[in-house]
C-alpha positions as a printed Julia matrix, in Angstrom:
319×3 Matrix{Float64}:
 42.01  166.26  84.31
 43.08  165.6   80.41
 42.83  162.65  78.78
 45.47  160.94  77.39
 45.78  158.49  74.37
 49.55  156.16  74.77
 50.96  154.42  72.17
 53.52  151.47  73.11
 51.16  151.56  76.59
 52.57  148.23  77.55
 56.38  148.68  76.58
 58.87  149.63  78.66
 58.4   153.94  78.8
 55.12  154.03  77.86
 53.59  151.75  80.6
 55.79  153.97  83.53
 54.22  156.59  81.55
 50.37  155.33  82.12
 51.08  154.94  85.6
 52.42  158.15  86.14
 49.57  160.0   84.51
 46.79  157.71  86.45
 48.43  158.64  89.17
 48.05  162.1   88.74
 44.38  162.03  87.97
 44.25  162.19  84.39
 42.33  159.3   82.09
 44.32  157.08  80.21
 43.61  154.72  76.65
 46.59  152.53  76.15
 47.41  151.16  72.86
 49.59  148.13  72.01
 49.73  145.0   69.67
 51.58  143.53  72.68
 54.57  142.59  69.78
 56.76  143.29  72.49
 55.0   144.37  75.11
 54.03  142.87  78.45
 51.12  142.45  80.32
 52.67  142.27  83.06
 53.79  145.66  82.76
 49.69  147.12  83.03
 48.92  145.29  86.24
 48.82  148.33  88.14
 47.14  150.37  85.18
 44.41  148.15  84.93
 43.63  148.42  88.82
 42.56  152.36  87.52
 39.05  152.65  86.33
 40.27  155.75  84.83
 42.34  153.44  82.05
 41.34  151.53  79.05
 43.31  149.4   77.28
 42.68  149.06  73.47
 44.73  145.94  72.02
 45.45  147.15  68.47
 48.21  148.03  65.81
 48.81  152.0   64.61
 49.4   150.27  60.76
 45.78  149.54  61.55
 44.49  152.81  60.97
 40.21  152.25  61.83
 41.33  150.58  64.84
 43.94  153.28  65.58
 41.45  156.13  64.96
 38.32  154.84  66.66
 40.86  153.64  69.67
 42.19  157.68  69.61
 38.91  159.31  69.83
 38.28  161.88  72.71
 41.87  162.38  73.53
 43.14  165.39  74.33
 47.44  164.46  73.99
 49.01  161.75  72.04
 52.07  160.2   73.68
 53.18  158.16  70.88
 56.16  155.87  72.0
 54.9   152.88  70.1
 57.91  151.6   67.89
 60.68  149.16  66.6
 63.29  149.68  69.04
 65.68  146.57  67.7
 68.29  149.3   66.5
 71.11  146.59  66.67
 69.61  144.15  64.13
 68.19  146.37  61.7
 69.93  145.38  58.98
 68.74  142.17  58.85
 64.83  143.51  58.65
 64.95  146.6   56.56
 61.68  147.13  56.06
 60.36  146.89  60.06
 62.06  150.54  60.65
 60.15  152.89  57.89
 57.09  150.46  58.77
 56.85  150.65  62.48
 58.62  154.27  63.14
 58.03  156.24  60.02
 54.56  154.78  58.44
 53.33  154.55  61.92
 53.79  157.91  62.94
 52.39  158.9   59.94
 49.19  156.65  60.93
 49.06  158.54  64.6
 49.69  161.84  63.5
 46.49  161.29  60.49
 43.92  159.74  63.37
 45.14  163.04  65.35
 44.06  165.14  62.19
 40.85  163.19  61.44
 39.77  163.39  65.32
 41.3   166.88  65.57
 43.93  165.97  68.51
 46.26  169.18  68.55
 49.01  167.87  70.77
 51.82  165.48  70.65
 54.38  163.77  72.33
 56.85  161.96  70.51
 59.59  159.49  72.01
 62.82  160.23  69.38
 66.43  159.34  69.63
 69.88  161.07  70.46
 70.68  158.59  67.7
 69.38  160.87  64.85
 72.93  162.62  65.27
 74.81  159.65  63.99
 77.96  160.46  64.85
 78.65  163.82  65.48
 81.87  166.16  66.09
 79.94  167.95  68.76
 79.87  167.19  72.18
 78.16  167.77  74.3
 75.55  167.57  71.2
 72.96  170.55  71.01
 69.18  170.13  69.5
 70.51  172.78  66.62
 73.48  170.47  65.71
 73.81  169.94  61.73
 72.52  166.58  60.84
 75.17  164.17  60.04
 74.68  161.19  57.36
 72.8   158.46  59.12
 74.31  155.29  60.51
 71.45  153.25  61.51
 67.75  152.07  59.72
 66.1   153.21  63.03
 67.64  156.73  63.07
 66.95  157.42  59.92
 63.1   156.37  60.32
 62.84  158.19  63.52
 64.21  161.53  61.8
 61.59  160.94  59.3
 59.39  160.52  61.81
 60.57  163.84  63.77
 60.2   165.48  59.86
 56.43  164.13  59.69
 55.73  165.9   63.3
 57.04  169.13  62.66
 54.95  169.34  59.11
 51.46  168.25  60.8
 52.39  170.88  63.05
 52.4   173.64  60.53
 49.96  171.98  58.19
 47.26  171.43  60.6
 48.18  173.86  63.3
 49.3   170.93  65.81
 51.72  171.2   68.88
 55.03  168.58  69.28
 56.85  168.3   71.4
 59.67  165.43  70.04
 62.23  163.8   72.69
 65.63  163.07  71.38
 66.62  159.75  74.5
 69.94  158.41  75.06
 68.97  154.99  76.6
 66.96  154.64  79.24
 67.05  152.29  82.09
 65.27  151.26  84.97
 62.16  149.25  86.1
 60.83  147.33  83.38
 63.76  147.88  81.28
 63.48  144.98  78.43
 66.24  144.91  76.35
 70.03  146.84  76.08
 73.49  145.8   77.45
 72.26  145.62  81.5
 69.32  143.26  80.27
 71.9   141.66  77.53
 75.29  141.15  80.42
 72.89  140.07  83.12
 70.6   137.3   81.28
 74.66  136.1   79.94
 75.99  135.88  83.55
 72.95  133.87  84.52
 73.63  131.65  82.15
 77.88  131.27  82.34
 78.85  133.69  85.5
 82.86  132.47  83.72
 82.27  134.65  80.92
 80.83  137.54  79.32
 81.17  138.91  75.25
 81.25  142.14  74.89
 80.48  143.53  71.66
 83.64  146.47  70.51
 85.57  146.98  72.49
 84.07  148.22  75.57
 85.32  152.02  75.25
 82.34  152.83  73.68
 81.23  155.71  75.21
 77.4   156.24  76.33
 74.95  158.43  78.67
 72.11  156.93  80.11
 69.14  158.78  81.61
 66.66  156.88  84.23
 63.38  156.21  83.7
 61.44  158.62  86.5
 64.2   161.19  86.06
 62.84  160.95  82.09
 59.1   161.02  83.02
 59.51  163.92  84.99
 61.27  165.74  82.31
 58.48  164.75  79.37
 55.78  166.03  81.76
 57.38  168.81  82.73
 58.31  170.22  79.12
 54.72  169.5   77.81
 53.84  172.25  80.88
 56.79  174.5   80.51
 58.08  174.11  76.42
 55.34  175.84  74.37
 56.23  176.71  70.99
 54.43  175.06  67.88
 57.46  172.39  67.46
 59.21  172.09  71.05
 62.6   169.55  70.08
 64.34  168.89  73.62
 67.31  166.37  74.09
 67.04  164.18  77.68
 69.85  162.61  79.08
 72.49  163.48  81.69
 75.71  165.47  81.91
 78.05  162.63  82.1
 78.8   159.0   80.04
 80.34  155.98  80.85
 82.47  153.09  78.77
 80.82  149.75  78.23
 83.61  148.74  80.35
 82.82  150.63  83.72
 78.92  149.02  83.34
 80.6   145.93  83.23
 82.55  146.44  86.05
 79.56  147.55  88.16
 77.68  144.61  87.04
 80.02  142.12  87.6
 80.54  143.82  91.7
 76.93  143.73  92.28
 76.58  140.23  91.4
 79.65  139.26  92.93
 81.4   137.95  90.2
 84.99  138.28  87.94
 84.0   136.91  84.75
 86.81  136.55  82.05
 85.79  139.02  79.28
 86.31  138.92  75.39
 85.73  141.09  72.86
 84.26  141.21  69.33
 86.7   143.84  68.29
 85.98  147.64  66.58
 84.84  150.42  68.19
 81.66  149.76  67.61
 79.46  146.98  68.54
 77.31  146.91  65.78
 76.41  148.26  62.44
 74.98  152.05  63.22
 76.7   151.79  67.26
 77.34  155.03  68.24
 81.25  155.14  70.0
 80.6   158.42  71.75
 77.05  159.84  72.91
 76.5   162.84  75.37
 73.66  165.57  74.73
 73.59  168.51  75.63
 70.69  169.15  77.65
 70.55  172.42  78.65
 67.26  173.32  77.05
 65.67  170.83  78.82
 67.28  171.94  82.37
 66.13  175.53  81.55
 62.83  174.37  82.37
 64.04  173.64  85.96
 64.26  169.67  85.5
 67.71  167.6   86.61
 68.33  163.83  86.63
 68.37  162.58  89.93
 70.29  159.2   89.38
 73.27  158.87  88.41
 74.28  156.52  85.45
 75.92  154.15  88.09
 72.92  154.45  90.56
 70.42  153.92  87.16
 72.22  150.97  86.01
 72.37  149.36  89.63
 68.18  149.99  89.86
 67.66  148.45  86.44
 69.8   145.19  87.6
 67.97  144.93  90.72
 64.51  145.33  88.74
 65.82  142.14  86.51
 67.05  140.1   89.4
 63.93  140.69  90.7
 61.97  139.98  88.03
 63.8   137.17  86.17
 60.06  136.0   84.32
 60.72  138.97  81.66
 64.24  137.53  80.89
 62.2   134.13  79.86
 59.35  136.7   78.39
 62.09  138.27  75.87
 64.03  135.38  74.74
């Protein structure tokens, strides 16, 4: 039984995350400023004797180092994860994702933690002119405040590691979707068609190209790597083998719910500065290990709209 320290505990991943490990016997210390995250997203955590919750900020870095003490991982998924409106907050990017890891990765030194999980982004390829994109792709110039903070972020792992004889091991995401999914296009169309089933914007123009990866299918994968990927700096892409346009979501959306909305468009390919038109990783490192996606992107997009219909409260909780 290890015990594990989770940043972000009550977001989106890292709360499926602290159920996951409690339920495989291991002791948990969640850590969140609750920013964005839910409480009602712990309820089952805090059921566990075997998990703590510490309400705190990783800027802070006392609180963040006291909090981390005794740990023997660090899943650090704590974050600013408002890619589409970074330009309008510059500074919440290198604070949050690049200043912050830096404040989790020092608390690991000072309480000599050796091991690391670290929630990155397929994003940090901006756009590339490979696909399916490998780990070893070159680096492109970056398109977006929060991919170029997370690759800092990556860059800050990878030199504790050989500085202070650490272990990473950093996951580049597409999205993920799925129970307690909290913001992105399903939780963006849906909360829309509640509000006008007539009509629904789409930002670009809905060929924009994307892979998404379900939550449990992305769980398993982290836990299995941190098992089966052992090298000092372990970088591992998740997602699946196939993408669909904006378009098709729509589409499957709009037949769940039983409606034919008109649709408009904003125009462009892309729907916003530092939008990616085309993303699909290559993930064969990751499958080496013996790990494959079990949904689908259809299947993972249908579980994350029947999550929201049945829990319509976080659509109030995120407005």
């Amino acid at each position: 039984m290890s015990r594990y320290f989770v940043t972000g505990a009550a977001g989106f991943i890292g709360s499926s995350l602290c159920d996951r490990l409690l339920a495989n016997h291991h002791t948990v210390v969640g850590y969140d400023n609750f920013s964005t995250g839910q409480e009602r997203f712990l309820e089952v955590a805090r059921r566990s004797s075997a998990f703590t919750l510490v309400r705190g900020d990783i800027l802070d870095a006392p609180t963040l180092g006291e909090a981390m003490r005794g740990a023997d991982f660090v899943f650090h998924f704590a974050a600013n994860a408002d890619v589409r409106f970074g330009t309008d907050h510059p500074s919440r990017d290198l604070e949050q994702n690049t200043i912050g890891t830096f404040r989790v990765l020092d608390a690991m030194r000072v309480n000599g933690i050796k091991r690391i999980a670290f929630s990155s982004t397929g994003s940090v390829y901006g756009e590339p002119t490979v696909f399916p994109t490998p780990e070893d792709a070159p680096f492109p110039i970056q398109t977006s405040l929060y991919a170029a903070a997370k690759t800092a972020g990556e860059g800050l792992i990878q030199a504790f590691c050989e500085g202070f004889g650490m272990q990473g091991w950093i996951f580049r995401f597409v999205s993920i979707l799925g129970e307690r999914y909290s913001h992105g296009h399903v939780f963006d169309f849906y909360k829309s068609l509640r509000a006008d089933p007539a009509k629904l914007r789409i930002l670009g123009n809905g060929k924009q190209r994307k892979s998404y990866l379900y939550i449990q299918d992305c769980l398993d994968a982290m836990l299995l790597a941190i098992e089966a990927a052992t090298a000092k700096v372990n970088v591992l892409n998740l997602g699946t083998d196939e993408t669909c346009q904006v378009i098709d979501s729509v589409g499957w959306i709009c037949e769940a719910l039983g409606l034919r909305p008109e649709l408009s468009y904003t125009g462009g390919e892309r729907g916003w500065v530092g939008d990616s038109p085309f993303i699909l990783l290559d993930c064969e490192r990751m499958r080496s290990h013996g790990w494959a996606p079990k949904l689908t992107i259809r299947e993972g997009i249908l579980q994350t709209l029947k999550y929201l219909q049945d829990n319509t409260w976080l659509l109030e909780a995120r407005a």
